[in-house]
Wavefront OBJ file of the C-alpha trace (Angstrom):
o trace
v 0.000 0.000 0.000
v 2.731 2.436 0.425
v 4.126 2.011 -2.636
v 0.818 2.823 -4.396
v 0.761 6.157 -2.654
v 4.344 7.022 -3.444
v 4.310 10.588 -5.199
v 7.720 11.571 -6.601
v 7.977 15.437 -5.753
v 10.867 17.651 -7.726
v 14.102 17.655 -5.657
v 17.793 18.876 -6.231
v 19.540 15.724 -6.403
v 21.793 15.559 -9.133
v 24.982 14.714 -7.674
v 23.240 11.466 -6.604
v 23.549 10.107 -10.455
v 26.148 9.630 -13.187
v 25.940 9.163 -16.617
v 26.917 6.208 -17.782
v 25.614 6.429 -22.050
v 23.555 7.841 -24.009
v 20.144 5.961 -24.815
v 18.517 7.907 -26.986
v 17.177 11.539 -28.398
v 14.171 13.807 -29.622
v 13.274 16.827 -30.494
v 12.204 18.150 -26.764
v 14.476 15.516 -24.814
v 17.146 13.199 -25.003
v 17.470 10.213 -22.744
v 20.800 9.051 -20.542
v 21.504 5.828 -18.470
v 22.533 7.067 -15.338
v 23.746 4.951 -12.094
v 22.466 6.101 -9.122
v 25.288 6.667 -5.899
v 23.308 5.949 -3.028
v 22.111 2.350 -4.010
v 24.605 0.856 -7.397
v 21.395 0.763 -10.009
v 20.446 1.683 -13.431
v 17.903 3.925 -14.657
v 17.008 6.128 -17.043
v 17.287 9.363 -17.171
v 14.787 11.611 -19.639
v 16.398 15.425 -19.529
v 14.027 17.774 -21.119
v 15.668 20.506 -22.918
v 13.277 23.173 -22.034
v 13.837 25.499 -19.466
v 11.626 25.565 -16.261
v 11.279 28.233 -13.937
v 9.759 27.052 -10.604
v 8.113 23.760 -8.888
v 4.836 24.263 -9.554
v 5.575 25.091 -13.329
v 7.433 21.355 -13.052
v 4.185 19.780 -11.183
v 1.935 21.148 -13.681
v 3.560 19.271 -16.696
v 1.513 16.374 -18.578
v 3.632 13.833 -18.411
v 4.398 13.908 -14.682
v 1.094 14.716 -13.999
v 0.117 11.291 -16.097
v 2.471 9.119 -14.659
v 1.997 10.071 -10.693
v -1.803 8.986 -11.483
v -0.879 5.670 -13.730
v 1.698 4.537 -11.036
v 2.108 1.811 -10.004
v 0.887 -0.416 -12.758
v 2.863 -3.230 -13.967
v 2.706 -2.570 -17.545
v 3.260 1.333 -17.352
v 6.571 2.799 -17.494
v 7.910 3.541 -12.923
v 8.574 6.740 -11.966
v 11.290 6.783 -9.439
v 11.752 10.549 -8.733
v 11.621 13.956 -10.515
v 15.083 16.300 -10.208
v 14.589 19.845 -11.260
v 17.497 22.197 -10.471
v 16.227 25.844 -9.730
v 19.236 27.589 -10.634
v 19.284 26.185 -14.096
v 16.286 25.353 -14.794
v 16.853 22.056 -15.618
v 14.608 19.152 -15.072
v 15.055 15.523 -15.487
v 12.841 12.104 -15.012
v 14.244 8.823 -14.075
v 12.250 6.205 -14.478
v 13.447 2.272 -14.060
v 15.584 1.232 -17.170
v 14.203 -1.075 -19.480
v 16.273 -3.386 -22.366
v 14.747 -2.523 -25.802
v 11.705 -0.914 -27.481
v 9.217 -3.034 -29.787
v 11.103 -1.462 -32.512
v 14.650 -2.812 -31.927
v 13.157 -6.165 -30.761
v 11.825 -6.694 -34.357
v 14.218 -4.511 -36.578
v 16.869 -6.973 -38.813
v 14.746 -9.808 -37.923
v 13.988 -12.541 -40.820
v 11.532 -14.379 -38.926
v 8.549 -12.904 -36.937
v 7.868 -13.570 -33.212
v 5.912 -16.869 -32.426
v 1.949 -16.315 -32.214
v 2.571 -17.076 -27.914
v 4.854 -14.339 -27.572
v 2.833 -12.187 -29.755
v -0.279 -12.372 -27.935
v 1.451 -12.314 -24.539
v 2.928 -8.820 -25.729
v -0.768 -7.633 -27.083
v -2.113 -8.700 -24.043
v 0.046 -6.307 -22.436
v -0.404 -3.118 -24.436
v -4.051 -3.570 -24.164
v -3.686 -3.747 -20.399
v -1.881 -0.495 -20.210
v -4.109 1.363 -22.274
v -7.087 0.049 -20.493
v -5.483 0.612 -17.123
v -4.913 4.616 -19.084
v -7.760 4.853 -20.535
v -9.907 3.896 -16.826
v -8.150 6.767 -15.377
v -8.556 9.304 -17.893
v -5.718 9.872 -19.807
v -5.265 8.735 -23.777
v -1.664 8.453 -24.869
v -1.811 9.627 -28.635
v 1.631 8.611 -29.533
v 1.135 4.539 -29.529
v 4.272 3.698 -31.455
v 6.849 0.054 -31.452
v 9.389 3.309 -30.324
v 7.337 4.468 -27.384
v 6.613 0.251 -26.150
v 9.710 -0.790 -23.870
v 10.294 -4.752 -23.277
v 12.544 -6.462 -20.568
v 12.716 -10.175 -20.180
v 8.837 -10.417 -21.332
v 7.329 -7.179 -19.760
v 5.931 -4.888 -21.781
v 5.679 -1.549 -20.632
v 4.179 1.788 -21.747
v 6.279 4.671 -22.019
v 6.741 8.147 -23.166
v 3.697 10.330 -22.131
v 4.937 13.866 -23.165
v 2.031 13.742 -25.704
v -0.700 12.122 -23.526
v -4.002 14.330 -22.913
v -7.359 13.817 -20.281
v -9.724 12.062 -22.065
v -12.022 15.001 -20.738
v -10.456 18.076 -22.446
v -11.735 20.356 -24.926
v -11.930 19.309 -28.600
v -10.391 20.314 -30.850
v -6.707 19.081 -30.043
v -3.384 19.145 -31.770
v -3.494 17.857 -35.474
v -0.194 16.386 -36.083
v 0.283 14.966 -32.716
v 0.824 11.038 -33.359
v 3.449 9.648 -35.672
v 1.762 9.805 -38.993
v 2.237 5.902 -39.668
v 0.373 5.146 -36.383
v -2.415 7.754 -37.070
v -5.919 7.568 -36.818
v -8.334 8.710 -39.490
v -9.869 10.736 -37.483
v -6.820 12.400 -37.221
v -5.805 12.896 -40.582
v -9.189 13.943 -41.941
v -10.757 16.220 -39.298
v -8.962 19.120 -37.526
v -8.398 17.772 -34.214
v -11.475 16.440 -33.604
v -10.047 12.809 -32.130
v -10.900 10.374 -28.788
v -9.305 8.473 -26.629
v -10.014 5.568 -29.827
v -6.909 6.790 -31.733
v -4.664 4.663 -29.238
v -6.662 1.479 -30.419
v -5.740 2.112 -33.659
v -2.023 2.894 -33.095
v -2.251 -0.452 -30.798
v -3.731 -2.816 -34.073
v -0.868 -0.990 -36.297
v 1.670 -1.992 -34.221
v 0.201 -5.686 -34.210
v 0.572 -5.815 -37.624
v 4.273 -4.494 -37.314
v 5.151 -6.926 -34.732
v 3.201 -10.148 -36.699
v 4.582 -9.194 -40.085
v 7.782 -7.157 -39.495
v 6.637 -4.697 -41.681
v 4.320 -1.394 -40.978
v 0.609 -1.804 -41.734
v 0.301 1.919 -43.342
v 3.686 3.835 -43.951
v 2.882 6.879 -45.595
v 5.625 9.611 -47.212
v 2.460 11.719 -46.562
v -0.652 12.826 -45.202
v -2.309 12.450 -48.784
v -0.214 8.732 -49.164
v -1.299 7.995 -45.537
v -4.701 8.359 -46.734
v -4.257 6.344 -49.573
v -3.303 3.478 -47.685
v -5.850 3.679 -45.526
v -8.334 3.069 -48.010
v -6.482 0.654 -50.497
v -6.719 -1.791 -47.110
v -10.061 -0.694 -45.046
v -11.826 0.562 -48.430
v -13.978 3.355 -48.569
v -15.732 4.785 -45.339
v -19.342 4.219 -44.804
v -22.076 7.085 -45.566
v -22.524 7.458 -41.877
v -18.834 7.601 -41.206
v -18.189 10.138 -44.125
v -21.471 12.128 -42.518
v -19.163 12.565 -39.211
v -16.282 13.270 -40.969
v -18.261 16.110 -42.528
v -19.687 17.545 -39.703
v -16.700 17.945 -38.134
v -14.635 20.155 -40.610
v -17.721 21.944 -41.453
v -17.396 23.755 -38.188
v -14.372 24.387 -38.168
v -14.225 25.978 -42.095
v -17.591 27.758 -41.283
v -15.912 29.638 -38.427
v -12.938 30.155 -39.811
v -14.552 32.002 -42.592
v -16.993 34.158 -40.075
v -13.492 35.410 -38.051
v -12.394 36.391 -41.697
v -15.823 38.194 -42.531
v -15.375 39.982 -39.522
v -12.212 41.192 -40.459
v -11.914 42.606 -43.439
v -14.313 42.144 -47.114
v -13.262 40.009 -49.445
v -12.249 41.729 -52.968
v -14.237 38.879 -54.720
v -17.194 37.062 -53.492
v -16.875 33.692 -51.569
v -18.642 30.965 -53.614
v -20.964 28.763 -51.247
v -19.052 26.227 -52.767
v -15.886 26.622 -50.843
v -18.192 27.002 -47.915
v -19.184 23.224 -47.492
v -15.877 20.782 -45.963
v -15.640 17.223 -47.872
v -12.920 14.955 -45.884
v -9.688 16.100 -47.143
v -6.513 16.426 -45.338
v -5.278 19.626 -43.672
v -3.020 21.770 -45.562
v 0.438 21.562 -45.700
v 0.909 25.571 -44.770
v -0.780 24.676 -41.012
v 1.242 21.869 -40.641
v 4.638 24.061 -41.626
v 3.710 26.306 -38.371
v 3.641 23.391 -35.901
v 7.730 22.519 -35.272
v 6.443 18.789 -34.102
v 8.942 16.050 -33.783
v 6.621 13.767 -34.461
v 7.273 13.627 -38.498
v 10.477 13.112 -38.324
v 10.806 9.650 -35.869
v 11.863 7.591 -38.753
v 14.491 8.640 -40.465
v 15.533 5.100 -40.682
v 12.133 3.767 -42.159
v 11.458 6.244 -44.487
v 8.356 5.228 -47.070
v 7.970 5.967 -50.729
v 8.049 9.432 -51.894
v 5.451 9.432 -54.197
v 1.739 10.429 -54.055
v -1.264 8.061 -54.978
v -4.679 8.403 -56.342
v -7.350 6.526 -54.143
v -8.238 3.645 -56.065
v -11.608 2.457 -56.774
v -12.813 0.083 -54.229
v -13.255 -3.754 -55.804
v -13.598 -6.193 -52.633
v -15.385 -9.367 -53.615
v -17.635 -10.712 -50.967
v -18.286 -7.520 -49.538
v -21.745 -5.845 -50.525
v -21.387 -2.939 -52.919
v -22.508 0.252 -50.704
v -25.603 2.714 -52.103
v -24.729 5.944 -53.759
v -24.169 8.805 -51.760
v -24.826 12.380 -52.824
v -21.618 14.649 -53.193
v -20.476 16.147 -50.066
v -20.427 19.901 -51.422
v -23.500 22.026 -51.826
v -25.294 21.792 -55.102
v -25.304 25.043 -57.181
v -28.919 26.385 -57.416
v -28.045 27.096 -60.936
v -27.496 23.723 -62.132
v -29.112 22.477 -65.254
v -32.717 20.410 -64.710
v -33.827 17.570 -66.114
v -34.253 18.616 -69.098
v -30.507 20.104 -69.644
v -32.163 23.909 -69.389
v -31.237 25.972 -66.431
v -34.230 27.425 -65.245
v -35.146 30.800 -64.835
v -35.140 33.196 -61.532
v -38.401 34.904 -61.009
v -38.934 37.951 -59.382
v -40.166 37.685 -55.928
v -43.376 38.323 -54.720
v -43.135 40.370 -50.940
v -46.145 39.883 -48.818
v -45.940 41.058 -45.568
v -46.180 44.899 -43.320
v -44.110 46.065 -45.706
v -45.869 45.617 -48.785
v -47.718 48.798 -50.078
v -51.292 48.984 -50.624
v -53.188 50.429 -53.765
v -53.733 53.565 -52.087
v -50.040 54.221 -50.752
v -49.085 53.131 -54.404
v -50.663 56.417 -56.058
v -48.948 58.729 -53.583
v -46.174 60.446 -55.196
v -43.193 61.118 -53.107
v -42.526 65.262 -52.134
v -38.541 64.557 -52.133
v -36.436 65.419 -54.738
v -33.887 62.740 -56.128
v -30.737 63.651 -56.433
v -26.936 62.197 -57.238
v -24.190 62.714 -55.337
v -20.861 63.209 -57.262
v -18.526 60.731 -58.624
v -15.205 60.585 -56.047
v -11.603 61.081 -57.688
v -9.205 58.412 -55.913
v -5.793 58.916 -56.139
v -2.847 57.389 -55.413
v -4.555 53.407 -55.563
v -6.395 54.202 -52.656
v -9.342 51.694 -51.222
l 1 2 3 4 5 6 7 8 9 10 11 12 13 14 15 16 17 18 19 20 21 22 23 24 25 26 27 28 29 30 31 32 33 34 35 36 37 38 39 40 41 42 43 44 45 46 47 48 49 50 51 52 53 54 55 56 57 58 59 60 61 62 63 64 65 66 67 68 69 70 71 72 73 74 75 76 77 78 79 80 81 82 83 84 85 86 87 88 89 90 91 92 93 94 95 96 97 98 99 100 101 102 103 104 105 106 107 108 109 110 111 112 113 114 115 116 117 118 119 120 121 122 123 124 125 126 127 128 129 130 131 132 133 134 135 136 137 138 139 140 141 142 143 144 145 146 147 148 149 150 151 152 153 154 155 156 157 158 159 160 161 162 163 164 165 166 167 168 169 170 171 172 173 174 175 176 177 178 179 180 181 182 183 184 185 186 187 188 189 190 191 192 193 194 195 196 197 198 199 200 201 202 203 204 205 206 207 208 209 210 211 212 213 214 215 216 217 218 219 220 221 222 223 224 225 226 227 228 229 230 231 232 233 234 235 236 237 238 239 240 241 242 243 244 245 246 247 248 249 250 251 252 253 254 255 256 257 258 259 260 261 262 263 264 265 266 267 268 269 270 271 272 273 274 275 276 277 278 279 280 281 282 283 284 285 286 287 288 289 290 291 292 293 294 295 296 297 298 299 300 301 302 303 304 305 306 307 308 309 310 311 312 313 314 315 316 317 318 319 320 321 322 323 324 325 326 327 328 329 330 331 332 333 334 335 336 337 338 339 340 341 342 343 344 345 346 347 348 349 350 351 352 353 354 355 356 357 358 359 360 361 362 363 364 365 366 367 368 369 370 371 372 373 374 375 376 377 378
């Protein structure tokens, strides 16, 4: 019972460690295996390269947060203590040291993993994420990388991306490594659950039964594509959500516009309506996520594909669907004519009646004069 209380709280304690090699590095940390002085063992050490400023700056950060509440759990990554140095502003996790990831268990291997061994390490991740997902915190970064083995134990690791399954929508877009992401991720703009981590969990299934990721995509549009040359295309009701989702978001993005400035050429209603499509590649320039670039050794093919057209046999053919943009009111009937706009007839308080009709108005008309505008002015 006392261990399941323990609560690692940020302490000077440095000197207590050195560094024995370097494990590994990302973009916000890199991670050392450090022997601690006081009792001869290994751990390892995560030092975050950004700069803290107090304690409770320290306490309020996700990942500590995540794994105080997750701890102990035998299939979640330990906590032994948080050192944050005020004068620096340094801050460093160690955490127990485990031999491999999922990753270098599998890489160079001609032969997969026997179907035992398999499920026992399935069996495993699903614990942990159920274990997460019970206490209200999704990972979003599910990845062989991010899954840490030692003699048989699997354990979940890396929660510098996790979120409460309770926050606000909409979240991060290009949080997850994009061969592990969910299409709800990829086609809406942020609008994700807690689900994404099952999907991550069956991609890295397939990695760890066929030695070979399910969907590696050079790109959000190949990612896509891959997608739906396995699954096939979405259902109507799926495509519906998808729909309703990015319509929000474009329809107030283009009301914050309106309300800034007029555009020099009407909007068509057109570009009005959201069809699933992937976000563009300007927003995702903005967001300096490490995320896209966790595979420089894996890199997929740098080419873009069409989507195919769906041909499963056995599988029955799905109704038509109407198009996912707005019709045009002016398109052609029937018969291939485009019919005519009539005048509208007002009836209501401020219609006139015969007798207001024969009153002739007292005021003069007149027209104000033309404005000279020099110098390109509005």
């Amino acid at each position: 019972m006392g261990t399941s209380q323990r609560r690692p709280e940020p302490r000077e304690a440095y000197f207590d460690y050195k560094a024995i090699g370097k494990i590994g590095e990302g973009t916000f940390s890199e991670v050392m295996k450090m022997q601690s002085l006081r009792d001869g063992n290994c751990y390892a050490c995560k030092q975050m390269k950004q700069h803290f400023d107090s304690v409770e700056q320290v306490n309020n950060l996700r990942e500590i947060q995540a794994l105080r509440r997750l701890n102990p759990h035998p299939n979640i990554l330990t906590l032994h203590e948080v050192l944050f140095d005020r004068k620096s502003g340094s801050l460093a996790l160690i955490c127990e040291l485990m031999d491999m990831n999922i990753y270098e268990l599998i890489q160079g291997r001609r032969h997969p993993l026997s179907e035992k061994k398999i499920a026992h390490y399935m069996y495993q991740l699903c614990t942990s994420l159920d274990h997460m997902h019970r206490n209200g915190i999704f990972h979003r970064d599910v990845k062989p990388e991010n899954i840490l083995i030692k003699q048989d134990v699997l354990k979940l690791g890396d929660f510098g991306s996790c979120r409460s399954v309770y926050s606000k929508q909409p979240y991060t877009e290009y949080i997850s490594t994009r061969w592990y992401r969910a299409p709800e991720c990829l086609l809406t703009d942020g609008f994700y659950t807690y689900k994404m981590d099952m999907w991550s969990a069956g991609c890295v299934l397939y990695e760890v039964a066929s030695l070979q990721p399910l969907f590696p995509g050079a790109n959000e549009l190949d990612q896509i594509s891959r997608i739906h040359d396995i699954i096939g295309t979405p259902t109507e009701n799926t495509l519906a959500k998808f729909k309703q989702a990015t319509e929000k978001q474009a329809l107030a993005s283009h009301w914050r516009k309106a309300t800034t400035f007029f555009p020099k050429h009407p909007v068509a209603p057109e570009l009005l309506s959201s069809t699933w499509q992937t976000p563009k590649e300007g927003q995702k320039q903005k967001q300096p996520l490490k995320q896209e670039k966790d595979h420089p050794r894996r890199p997929g093919p740098a080419y873009l594909m069409e989507l195919p057209k769906l041909k499963l046999a056995g599988v029955t053919k799905l109704s038509s669907y109407s198009s996912l943009a707005l019709q045009s009111v002016l398109a052609p009937g029937a018969n291939g004519r485009v019919p005519l706009l009539r005048p509208l007839k007002c009836v209501g308080a401020n219609q006139k009646t015969d007798a207001q009709k024969d009153i002739k108005p007292t005021l003069k008309q007149r027209r104000l004069p033309t404005v000279d505008r020099r110098g390109g002015g509005c």
